[in-house]
LOVOGU-558830 format. One record per residue (C-alpha): residue number from 1; residue in three letters; x, z, y. Coordinates in pm, 1 decimal, always signed. Layout:
rec num: NUM	residu: ala	x: X	z: Z	y: Y;
...
// end
This chain:
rec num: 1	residu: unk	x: -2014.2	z: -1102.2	y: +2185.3;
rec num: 2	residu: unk	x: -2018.2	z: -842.4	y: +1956.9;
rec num: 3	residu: unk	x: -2400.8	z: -799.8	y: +1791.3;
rec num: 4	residu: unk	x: -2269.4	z: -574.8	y: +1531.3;
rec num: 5	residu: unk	x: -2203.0	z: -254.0	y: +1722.6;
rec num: 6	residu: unk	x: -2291.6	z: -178.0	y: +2098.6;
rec num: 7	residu: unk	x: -2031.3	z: -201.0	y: +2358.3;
rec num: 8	residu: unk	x: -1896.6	z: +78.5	y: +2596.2;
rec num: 9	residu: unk	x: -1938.4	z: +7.7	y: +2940.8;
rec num: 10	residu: unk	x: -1551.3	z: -23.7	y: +2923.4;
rec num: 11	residu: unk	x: -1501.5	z: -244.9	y: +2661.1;
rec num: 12	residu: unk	x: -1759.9	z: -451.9	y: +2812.9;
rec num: 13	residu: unk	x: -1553.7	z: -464.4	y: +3141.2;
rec num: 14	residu: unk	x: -1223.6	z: -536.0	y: +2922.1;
rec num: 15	residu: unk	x: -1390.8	z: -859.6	y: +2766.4;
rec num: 16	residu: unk	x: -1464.8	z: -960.8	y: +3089.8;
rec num: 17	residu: unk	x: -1143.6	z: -950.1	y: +3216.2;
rec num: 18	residu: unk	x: -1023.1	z: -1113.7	y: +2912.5;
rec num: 19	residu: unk	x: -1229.2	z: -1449.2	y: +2905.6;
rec num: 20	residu: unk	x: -1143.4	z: -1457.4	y: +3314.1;
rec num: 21	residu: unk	x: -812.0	z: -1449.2	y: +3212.6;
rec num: 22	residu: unk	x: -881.9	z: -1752.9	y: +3056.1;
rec num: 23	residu: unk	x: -809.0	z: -1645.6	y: +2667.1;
rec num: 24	residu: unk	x: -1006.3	z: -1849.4	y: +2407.2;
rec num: 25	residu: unk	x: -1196.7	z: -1678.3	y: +2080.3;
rec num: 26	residu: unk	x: -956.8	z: -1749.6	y: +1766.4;
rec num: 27	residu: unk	x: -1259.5	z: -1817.7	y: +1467.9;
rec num: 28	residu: unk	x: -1194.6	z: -1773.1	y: +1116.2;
rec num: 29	residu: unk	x: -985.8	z: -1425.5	y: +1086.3;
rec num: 30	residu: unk	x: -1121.3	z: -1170.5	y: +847.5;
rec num: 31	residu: unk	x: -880.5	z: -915.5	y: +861.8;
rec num: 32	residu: unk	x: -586.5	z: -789.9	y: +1149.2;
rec num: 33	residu: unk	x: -310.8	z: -542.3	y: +989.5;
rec num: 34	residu: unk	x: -64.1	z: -276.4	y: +1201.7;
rec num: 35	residu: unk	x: +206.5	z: -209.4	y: +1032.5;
rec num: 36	residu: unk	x: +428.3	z: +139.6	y: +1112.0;
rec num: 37	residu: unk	x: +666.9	z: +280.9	y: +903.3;
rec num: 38	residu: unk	x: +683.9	z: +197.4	y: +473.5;
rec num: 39	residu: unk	x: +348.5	z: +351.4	y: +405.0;
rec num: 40	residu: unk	x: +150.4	z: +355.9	y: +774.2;
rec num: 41	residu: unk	x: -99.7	z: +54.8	y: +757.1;
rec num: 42	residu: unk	x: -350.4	z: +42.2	y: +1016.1;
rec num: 43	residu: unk	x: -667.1	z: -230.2	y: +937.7;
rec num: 44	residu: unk	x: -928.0	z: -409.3	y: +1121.0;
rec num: 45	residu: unk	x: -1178.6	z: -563.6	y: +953.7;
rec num: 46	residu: unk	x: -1387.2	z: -839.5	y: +1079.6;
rec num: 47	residu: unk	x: -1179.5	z: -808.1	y: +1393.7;
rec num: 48	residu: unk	x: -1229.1	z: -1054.9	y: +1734.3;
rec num: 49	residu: unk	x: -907.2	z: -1205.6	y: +1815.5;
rec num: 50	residu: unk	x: -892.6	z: -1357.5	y: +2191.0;
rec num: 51	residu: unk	x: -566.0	z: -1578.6	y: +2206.0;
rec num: 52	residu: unk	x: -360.8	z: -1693.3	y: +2559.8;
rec num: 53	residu: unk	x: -277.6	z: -2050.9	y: +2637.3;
rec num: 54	residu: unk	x: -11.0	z: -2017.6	y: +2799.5;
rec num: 55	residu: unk	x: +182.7	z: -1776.6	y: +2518.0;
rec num: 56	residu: unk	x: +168.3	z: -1612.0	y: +2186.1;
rec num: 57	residu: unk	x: -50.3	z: -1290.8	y: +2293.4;
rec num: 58	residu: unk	x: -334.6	z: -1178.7	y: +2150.6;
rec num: 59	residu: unk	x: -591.4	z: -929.1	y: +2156.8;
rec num: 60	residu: unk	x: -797.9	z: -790.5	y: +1937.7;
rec num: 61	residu: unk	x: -1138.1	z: -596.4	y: +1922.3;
rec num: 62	residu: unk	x: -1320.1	z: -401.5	y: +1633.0;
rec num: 63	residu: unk	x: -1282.1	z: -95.6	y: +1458.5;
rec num: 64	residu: unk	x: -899.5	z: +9.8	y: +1321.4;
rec num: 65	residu: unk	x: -916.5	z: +243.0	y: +1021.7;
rec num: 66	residu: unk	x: -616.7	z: +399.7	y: +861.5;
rec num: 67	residu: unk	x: -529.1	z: +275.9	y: +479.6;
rec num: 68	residu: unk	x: -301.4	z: +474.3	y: +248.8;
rec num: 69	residu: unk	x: -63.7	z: +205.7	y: +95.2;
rec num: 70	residu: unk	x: +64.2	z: +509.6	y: -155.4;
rec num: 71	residu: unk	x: -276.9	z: +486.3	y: -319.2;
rec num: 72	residu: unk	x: -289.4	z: +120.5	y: -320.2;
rec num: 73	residu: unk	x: +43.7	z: +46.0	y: -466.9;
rec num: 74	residu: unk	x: -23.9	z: +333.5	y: -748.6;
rec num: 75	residu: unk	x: -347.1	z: +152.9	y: -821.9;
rec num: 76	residu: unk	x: -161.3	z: -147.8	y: -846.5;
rec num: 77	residu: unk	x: +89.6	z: -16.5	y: -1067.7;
rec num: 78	residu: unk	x: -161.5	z: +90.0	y: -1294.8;
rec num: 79	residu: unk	x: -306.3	z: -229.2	y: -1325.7;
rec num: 80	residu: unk	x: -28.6	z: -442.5	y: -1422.1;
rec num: 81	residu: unk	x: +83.9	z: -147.5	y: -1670.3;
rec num: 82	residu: unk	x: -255.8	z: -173.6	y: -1881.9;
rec num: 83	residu: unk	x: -189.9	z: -556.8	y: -1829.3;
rec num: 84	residu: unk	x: +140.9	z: -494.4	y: -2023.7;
rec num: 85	residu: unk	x: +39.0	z: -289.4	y: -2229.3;
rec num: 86	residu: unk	x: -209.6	z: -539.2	y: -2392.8;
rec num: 87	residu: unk	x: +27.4	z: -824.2	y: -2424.6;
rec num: 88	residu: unk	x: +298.4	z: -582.2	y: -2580.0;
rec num: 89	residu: unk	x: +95.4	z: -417.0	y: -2794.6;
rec num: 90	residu: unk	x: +345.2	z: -470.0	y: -3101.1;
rec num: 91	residu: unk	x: +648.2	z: -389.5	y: -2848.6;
rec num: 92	residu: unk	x: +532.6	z: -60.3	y: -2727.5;
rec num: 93	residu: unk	x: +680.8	z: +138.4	y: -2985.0;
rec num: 94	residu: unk	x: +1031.5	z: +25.2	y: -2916.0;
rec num: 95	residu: unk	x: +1053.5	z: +178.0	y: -2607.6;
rec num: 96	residu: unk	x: +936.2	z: +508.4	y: -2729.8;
rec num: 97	residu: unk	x: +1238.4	z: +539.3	y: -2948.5;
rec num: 98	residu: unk	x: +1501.4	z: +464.9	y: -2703.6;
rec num: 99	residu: unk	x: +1374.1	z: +720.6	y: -2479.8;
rec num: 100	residu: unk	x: +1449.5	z: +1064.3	y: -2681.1;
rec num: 101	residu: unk	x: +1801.9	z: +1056.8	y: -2674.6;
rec num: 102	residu: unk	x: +1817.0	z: +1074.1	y: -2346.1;
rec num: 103	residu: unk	x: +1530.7	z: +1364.4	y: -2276.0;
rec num: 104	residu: unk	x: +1716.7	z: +1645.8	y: -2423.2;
rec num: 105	residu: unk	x: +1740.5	z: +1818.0	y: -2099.8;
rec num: 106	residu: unk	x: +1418.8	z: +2037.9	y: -1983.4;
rec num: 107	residu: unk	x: +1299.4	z: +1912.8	y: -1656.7;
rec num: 108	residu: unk	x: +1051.6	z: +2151.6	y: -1405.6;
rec num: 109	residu: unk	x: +818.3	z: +1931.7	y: -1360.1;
rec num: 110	residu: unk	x: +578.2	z: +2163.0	y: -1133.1;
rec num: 111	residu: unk	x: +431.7	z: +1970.8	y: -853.0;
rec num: 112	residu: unk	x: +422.1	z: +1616.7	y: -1035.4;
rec num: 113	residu: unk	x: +153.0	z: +1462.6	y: -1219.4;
rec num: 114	residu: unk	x: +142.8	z: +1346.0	y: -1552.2;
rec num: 115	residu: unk	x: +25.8	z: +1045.1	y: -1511.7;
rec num: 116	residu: unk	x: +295.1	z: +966.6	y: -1221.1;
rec num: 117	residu: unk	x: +599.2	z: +1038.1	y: -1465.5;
rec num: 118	residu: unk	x: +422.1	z: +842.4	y: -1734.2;
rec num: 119	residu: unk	x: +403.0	z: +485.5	y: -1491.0;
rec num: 120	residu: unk	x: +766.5	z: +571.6	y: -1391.5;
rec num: 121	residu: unk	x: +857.4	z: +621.0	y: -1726.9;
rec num: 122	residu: unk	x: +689.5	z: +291.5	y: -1845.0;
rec num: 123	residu: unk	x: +816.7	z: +86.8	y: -1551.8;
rec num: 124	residu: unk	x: +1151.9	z: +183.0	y: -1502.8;
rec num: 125	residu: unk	x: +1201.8	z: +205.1	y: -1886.8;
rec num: 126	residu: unk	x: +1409.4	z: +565.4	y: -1773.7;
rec num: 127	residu: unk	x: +1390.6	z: +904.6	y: -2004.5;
rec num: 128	residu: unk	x: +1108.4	z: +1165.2	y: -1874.1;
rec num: 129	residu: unk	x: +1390.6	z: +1363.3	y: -1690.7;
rec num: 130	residu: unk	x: +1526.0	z: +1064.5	y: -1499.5;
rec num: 131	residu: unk	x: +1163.3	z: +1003.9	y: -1375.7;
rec num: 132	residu: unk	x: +1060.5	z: +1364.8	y: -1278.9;
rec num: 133	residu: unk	x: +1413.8	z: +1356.3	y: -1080.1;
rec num: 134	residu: unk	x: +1361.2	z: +1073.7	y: -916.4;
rec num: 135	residu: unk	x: +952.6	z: +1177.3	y: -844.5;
rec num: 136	residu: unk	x: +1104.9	z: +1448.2	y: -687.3;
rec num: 137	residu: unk	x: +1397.1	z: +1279.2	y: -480.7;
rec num: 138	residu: unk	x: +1099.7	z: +1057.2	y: -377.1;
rec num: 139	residu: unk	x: +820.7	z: +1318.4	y: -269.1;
rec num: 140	residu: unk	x: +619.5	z: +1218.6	y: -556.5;
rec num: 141	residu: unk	x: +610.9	z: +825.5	y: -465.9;
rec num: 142	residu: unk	x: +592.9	z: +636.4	y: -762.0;
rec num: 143	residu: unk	x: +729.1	z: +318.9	y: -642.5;
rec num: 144	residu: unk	x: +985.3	z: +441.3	y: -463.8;
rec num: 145	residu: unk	x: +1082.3	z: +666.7	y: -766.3;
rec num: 146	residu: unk	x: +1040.4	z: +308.6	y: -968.8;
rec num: 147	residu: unk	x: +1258.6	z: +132.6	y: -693.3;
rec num: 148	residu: unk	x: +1538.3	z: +383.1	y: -682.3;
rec num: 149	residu: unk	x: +1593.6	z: +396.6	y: -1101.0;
rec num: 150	residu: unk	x: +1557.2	z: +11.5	y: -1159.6;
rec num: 151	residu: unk	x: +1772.6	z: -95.7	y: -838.4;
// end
């Protein structure tokens, strides 16, 4: 069924089992995700789906891959912050002056990124030690460091 990538001599014996087990092809699904844990997202693109009649089971054949939703949200983030920052343009400095009142504490910031504290600062609207702390509470995840300060 599969013209894309040759079958194994097992999977070949698994599809016939399948269609003698009388499941039906499901048409029109682009994309089957596996969800484990917060950040554990397991994909399969252009997947076949095989569907019972007689329940809600199905199976599915292609090629999982692994997809790091850390990255994804980050690259998210950053996105809707340069969306902000264009429509605030006139706004922006506000928030810079709130800020230094509360940074008069040094933070260690070793094993952060810049551009981490930066988002969290920016998003959670918190003072550069509040973000580092909670960067570091969070193993460096930025939106759980943004969830824990604005929650």
């Amino acid at each position: 069924m599969s013209a894309l990538s040759p079958q194994s001599r097992g999977e070949q014996k698994a599809r016939k089992a399948i269609l003698s087990l009388g499941l039906k092809p499901v048409e029109g699904i682009t994309r089957v995700t596996f969800t484990r844990g917060q950040a554990n997202v397991f994909a399969i693109a252009n997947p076949e789906v095989f569907m019972s009649v007689n329940s809600d089971t199905h199976i599915v054949f292609g090629e999982m891959q692994a997809e790091d939703m850390n990255a994804r949200a980050q690259s998210a983030l950053a996105e809707q912050m340069a969306a902000e920052a264009e429509n605030q343009e006139g706004e922006a400095p506000a928030l810079v002056e709130e800020t230094p009142e509360e940074d008069d504490e040094e933070v260690d910031a070793t094993g952060v990124e810049e551009k981490d504290i930066d988002l969290v600062i920016t998003q959670a609207n918190v003072s550069r030690a509040k973000a580092v702390k909670a960067l570091k509470n969070n193993e460096n995840d930025v939106v759980n460091a943004i969830m824990e300060l604005t929650m």
